[in-house]
C-alpha positions in Angstrom: 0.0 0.0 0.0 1.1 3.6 -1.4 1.5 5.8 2.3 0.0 9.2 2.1 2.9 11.1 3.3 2.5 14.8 4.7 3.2 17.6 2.2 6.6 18.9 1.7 5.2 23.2 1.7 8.2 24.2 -0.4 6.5 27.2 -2.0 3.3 25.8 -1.8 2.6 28.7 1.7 2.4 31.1 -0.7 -0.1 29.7 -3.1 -2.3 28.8 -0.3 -2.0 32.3 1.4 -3.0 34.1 -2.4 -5.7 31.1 -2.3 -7.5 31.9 0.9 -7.4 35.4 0.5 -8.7 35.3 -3.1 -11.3 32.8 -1.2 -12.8 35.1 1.5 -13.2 38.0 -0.6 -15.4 35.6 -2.8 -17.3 34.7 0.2 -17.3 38.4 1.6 -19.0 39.6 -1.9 -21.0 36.5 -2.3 -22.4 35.6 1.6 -26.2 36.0 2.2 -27.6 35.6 -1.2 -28.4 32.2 -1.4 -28.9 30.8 -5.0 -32.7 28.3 -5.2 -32.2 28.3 -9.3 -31.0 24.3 -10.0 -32.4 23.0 -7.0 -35.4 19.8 -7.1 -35.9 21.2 -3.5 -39.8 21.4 -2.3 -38.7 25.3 -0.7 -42.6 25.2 0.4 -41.8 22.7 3.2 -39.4 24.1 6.0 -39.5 24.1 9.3 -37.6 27.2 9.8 -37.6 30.8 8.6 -35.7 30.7 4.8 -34.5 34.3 6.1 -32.6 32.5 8.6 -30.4 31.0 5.7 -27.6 32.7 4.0 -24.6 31.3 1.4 -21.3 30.6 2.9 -20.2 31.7 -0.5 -19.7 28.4 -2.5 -21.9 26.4 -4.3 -23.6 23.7 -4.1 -20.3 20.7 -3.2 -18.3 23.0 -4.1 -16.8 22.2 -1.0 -16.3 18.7 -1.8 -17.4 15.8 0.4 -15.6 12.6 0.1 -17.7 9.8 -1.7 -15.1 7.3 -2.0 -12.8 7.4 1.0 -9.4 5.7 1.2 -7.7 3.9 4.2 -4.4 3.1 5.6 -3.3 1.0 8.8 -2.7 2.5 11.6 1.3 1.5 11.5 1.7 3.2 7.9 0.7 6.2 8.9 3.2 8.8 9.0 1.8 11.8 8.1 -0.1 12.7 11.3 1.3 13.1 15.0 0.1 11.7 18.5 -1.3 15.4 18.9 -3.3 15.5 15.3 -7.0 15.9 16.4 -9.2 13.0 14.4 -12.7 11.6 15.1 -12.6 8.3 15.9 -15.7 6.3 15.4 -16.2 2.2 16.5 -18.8 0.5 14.9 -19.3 -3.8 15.2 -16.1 -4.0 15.9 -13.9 -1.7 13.1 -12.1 1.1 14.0 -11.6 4.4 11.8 -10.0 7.6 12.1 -11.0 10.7 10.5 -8.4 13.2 10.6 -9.8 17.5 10.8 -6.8 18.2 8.9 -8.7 16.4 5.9 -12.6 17.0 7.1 -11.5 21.2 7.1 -10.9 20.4 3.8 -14.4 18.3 3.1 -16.6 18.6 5.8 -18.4 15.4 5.1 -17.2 11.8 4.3 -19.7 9.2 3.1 -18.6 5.9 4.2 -19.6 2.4 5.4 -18.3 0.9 8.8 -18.6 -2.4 10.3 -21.8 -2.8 8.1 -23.4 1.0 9.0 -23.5 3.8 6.6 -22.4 7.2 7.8 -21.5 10.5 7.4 -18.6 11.6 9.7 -19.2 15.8 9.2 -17.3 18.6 10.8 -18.1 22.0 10.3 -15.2 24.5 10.9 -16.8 27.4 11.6 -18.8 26.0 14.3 -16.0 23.3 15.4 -19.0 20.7 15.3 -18.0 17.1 15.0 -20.6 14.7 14.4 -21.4 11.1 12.8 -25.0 10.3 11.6 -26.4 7.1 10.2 -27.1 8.0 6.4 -30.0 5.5 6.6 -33.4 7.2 6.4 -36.1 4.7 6.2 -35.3 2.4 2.9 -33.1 4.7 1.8 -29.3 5.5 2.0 -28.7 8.6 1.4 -25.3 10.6 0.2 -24.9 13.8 2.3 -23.4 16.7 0.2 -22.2 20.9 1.4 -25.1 22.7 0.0 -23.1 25.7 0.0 -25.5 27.6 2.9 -25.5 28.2 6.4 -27.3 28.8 9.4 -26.1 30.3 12.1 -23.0 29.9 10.7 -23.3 25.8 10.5 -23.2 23.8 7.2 -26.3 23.0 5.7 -26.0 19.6 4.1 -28.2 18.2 1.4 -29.0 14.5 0.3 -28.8 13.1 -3.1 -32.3 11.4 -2.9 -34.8 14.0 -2.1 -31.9 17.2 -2.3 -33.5 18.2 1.2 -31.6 20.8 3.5 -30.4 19.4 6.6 -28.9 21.0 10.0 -25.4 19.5 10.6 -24.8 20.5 14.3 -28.8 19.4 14.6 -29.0 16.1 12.4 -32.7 17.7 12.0 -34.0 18.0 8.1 -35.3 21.9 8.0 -36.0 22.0 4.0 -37.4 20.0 1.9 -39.7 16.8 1.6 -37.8 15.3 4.8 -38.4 18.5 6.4 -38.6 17.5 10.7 -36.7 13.7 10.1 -34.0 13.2 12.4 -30.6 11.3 11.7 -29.4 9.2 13.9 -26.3 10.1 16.1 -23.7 7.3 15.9 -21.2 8.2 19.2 -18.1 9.0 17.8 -15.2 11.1 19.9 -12.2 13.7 18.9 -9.1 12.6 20.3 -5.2 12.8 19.3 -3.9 10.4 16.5 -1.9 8.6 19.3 -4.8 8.0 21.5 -6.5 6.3 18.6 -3.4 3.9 17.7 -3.0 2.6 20.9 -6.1 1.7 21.6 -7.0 0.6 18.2 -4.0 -0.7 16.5 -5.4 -2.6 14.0 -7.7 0.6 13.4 -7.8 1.9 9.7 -6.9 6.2 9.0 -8.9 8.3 6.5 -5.8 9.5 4.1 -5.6 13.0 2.2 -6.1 11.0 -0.9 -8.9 12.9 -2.7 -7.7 12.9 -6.6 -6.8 17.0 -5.1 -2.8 17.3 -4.9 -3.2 20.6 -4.6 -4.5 20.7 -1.3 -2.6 21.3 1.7 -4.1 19.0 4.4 -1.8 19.7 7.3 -2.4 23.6 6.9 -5.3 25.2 8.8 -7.1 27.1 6.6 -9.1 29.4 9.5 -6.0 30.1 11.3 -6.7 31.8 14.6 -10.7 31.0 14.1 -11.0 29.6 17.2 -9.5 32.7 19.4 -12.0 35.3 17.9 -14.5 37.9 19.2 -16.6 37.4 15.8 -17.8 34.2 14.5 -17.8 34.0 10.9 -20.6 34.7 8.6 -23.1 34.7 11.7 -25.7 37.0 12.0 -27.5 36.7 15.1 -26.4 37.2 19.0 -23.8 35.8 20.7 -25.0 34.1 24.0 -23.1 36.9 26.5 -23.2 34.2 29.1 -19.3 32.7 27.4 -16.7 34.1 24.9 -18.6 33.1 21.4 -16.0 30.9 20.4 -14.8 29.5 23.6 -15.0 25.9 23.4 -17.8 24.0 25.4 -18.2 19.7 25.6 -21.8 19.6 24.5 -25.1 17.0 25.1 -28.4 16.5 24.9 -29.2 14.6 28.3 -33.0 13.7 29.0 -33.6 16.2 26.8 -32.0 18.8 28.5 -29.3 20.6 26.6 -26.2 21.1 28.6 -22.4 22.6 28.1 -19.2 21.9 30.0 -16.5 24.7 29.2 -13.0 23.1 28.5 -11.4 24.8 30.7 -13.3 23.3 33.8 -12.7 20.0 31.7 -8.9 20.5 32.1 -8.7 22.1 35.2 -11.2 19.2 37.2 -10.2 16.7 34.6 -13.0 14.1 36.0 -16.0 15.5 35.9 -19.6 13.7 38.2 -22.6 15.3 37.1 -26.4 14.4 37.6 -28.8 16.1 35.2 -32.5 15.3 35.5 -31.9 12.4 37.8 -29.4 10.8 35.5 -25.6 10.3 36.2 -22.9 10.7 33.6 -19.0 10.9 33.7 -17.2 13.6 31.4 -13.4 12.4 31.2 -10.6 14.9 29.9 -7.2 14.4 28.7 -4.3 16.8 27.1 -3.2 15.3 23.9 -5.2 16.4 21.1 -4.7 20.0 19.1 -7.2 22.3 17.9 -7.4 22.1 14.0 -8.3 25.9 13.9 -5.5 27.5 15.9 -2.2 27.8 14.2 -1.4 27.5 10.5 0.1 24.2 11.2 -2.5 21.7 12.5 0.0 19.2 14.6 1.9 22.8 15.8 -1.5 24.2 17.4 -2.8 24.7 20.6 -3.2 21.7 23.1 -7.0 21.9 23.7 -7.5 17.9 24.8 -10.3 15.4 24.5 -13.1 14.6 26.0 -15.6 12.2 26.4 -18.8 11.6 28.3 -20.1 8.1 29.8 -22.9 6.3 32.2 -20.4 5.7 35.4 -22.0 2.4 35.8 -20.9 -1.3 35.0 -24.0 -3.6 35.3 -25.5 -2.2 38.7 -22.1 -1.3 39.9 -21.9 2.3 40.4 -18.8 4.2 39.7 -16.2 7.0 40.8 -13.5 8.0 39.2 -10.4 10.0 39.8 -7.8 11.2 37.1 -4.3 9.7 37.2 -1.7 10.6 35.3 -2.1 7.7 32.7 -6.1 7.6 32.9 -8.9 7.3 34.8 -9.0 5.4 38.2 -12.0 3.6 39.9 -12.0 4.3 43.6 -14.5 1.4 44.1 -12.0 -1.5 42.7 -8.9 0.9 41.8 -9.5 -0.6 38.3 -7.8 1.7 35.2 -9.6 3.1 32.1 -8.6 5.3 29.4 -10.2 8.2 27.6 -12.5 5.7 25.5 -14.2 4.3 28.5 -12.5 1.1 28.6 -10.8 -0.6 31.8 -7.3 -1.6 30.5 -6.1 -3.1 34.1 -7.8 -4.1 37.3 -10.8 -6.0 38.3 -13.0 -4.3 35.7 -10.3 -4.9 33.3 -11.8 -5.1 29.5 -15.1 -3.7 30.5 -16.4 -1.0 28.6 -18.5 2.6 29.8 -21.3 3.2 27.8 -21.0 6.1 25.9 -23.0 9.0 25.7 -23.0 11.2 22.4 -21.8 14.5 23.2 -19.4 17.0 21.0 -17.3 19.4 21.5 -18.6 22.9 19.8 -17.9 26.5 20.0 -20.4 28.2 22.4 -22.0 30.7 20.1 -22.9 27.7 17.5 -24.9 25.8 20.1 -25.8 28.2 22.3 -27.6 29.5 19.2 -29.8 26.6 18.2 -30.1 25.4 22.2 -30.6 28.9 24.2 -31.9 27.3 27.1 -28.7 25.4 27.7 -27.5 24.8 30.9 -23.4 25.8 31.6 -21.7 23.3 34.3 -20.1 25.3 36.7 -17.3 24.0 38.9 
C-alpha cells in the first residue's frame, strides 16, 4: 500500500496564502444571497424561517465531500502526529479515524463501517463534530455541502430527495424530509496517538482525494478559534461565554447542557447528575485544535473529552484522574479516555458512551438557548 505522506510546503505557503485570501473575498461579496435556481428542492416545506439562511459563499459541493474514502493502517501512517485531532468512530467491531486536517478540507465523508453507513461531518466554523447514520427509512442517502449556512453551520443536502439538513442538529429543515432526524452514531475527537494505541489494527482516512493541490496539514481558518466574531453569523452571541470559547456539549434527558473546556482541564473528572441521570465527562491533554495555528499538529493543546454512564452492570462508579487515565475508587480498576478498563478487576469492560461534542459556544448556544453551563 502507497503511504500518504505529509506535504513537503516548499512554496506551496504562498499559493495557499494568495488562495485563501482570493477565497474570502469571494465569500465576503458572495455571503447572504443564497442561490434556489437548480435545485429539485420542495422550498414550500421548511421548518424554519428561509430568512434565517444565508450562502457561505460556495456552491452547491463545491466544497467537496468525500464519496469514496481511502484507508491506511494505523502502522503506515506517517503523516499525522500523536497530537493531530481525528474523530474516531467504533462500529461492530472496526475502527476508523477521521483526521480535521482532511474534514477542514471536506466537511463530510460518506462511508460504510462495520456494516453501518455514515456521514462523519465537521463544520469548521462552528467546530461541530458529528457522525450520523445515512440511513433514512429504505433509503441510503449521500450527504453533500449545499453551499449555505445557518447560524454559521453547514447545511448539508441528500442526493435522494436534495432536502436541507442542520449539521450541528442532524434535523432536516428544508425540503420533503423536512422534521426527520438522523441518527447520532457516538463517535469522539481525540489525538492520533490515543486512537493507535487503543485501536492498533484501526484503519486512517488518508488525504487521498484525486486534489494534490490541497494542503491538508495547513489550517485554513488560522486563529478562528481565538476570535470575538464568529464568521458569517448574524444573530447574538449568547453573553453568558466568549462566542468561540470551546464548550463539551449533550443533549441529556432532553436537556441541553455545556461543559467549558477549561473546567474539563482544570477538574479533569468530571460527576454530574442532570435530570436524575448520572454521567462521567473524562478529559485528557493530547489532542490540538485544527483551527488554531497555520500548522494543524503545531496548534494549541485543547485535549479530549468524552462523556459516559459511570455504571458497569448495577455497579456504580467514581473515578479520579491519574496521570495515565482514569482510576476507579471502588476497585482501583484503570480506564482510558474511550471508557474502557485496561487493568484491574473491571479490566476489559467498557462505559457506555454518551454522544456528546465538543462545539464553539456561540454555534450551540444559538440553536439550544436554554442550555445549561456546568459550573465547577
Amino acid at each position: 500500500m502507497q503511504k500518504f505522506t505529509k506535504p513537503r510546503w516548499l512554496n506551496k505557503d504562498l499559493i495557499f496564502t494568495v488562495l485563501m485570501i482570493v477565497a474570502f473575498v469571494y465569500i465576503a461579496a458572495n455571503a447572504f444571497g443564497v442561490n434556489f435556481s437548480g435545485w429539485r428542492t420542495d422550498f414550500e416545506t421548511a421548518s424554519v424561517d428561509m430568512d434565517e439562511i444565508i450562502s457561505g459563499g460556495v456552491g452547491r459541493d463545491g466544497i467537496p465531500p468525500i464519496d469514496n474514502p481511502k484507508f491506511a493502517s494505523v502502522t503506515d501512517v506517517d503523516w499525522l502526529e500523536n497530537q493531530s485531532p481525528v474523530i474516531a468512530l467504533e462500529v461492530n467491531g472496526e475502527a476508523r479515524a477521521y483526521p480535521l486536517a482532511v474534514l477542514t478540507r471536506h466537511e463530510i465523508v460518506n462511508d460504510e463501517i462495520g456494516g453501518v453507513p455514515v456521514a462523519v461531518t465537521f463544520c469548521p466554523l462552528c467546530n461541530s463534530a458529528i457522525t450520523f447514520d445515512r440511513r433514512v427509512n429504505d433509503d441510503v442517502l449521500r450527504f453533500g455541502v449545499s453551499g449555505n449556512l445557518r447560524n454559521s453551520d453547514l447545511i448539508m443536502w441528500d442526493d435522494k430527495t436534495e432536502s436541507w439538513w442542520q449539521q450541528l442538529t442532524g434535523e432536516a429543515i428544508v425540503g420533503e424530509k423536512t422534521g426527520t432526524m438522523l441518527e447520532i452514531v457516538p463517535s469522539q475527537v481525540v489525538g492520533f496517538g490515543a486512537f493507535a494505541r487503543n485501536f492498533p489494527e484501526g484503519e486512517v482516512l488518508t488525504g487521498d482525494s484525486g486534489k494534490p493541490w490541497i494542503n491538508y496539514g495547513r489550517n485554513p481558518y488560522v486563529g478562528y478559534d481565538s476570535s470575538s466574531s464568529p464568521f458569517l453569523f448574524r444573530g447574538r452571541t449568547d453573553p453568558r461565554l466568549p462566542a468561540t470559547s470551546r464548550v463539551f456539549v449533550a443533549m441529556i434527558e432532553d436537556t441541553p447542557i455545556a461543559y467549558p473546556f477549561h473546567n474539563l482541564e482544570q477538574q479533569r473528572v468530571i460527576h454530574d447528575a442532570v435530570r436524575d441521570m448520572d454521567v462521567v465527562i473524562f478529559w485528557k491533554a493530547g489532542a490540538t485544535s485544527a483551527l488554531d495555528a497555520g500548522d494543524i499538529d503545531a496548534s494549541k493543546d485543547v485535549g479530549m473529552a468524552a462523556m459516559f454512564i459511570p455504571k458497569v452492570g448495577e455497579q456504580k462508579l467514581t473515578f479520579l484522574a491519574e496521570s495515565d487515565g482514569f482510576m476507579d475508587t471502588e476497585t482501583g480498576s484503570m480506564w482510558n479516555i474511550f471508557g474502557e478498563a485496561v487493568d484491574g478487576e473491571f479490566s476489559g469492560e467498557q462505559l457506555e458512551q454518551i454522544s456528546a461534542f465538543p462545539h464553539f459556544w456561540f454555534a450551540w448556544a444559538a440553536f439550544h438557548p436554554d442550555t445549561l453551563i456546568y459550573e465547577s
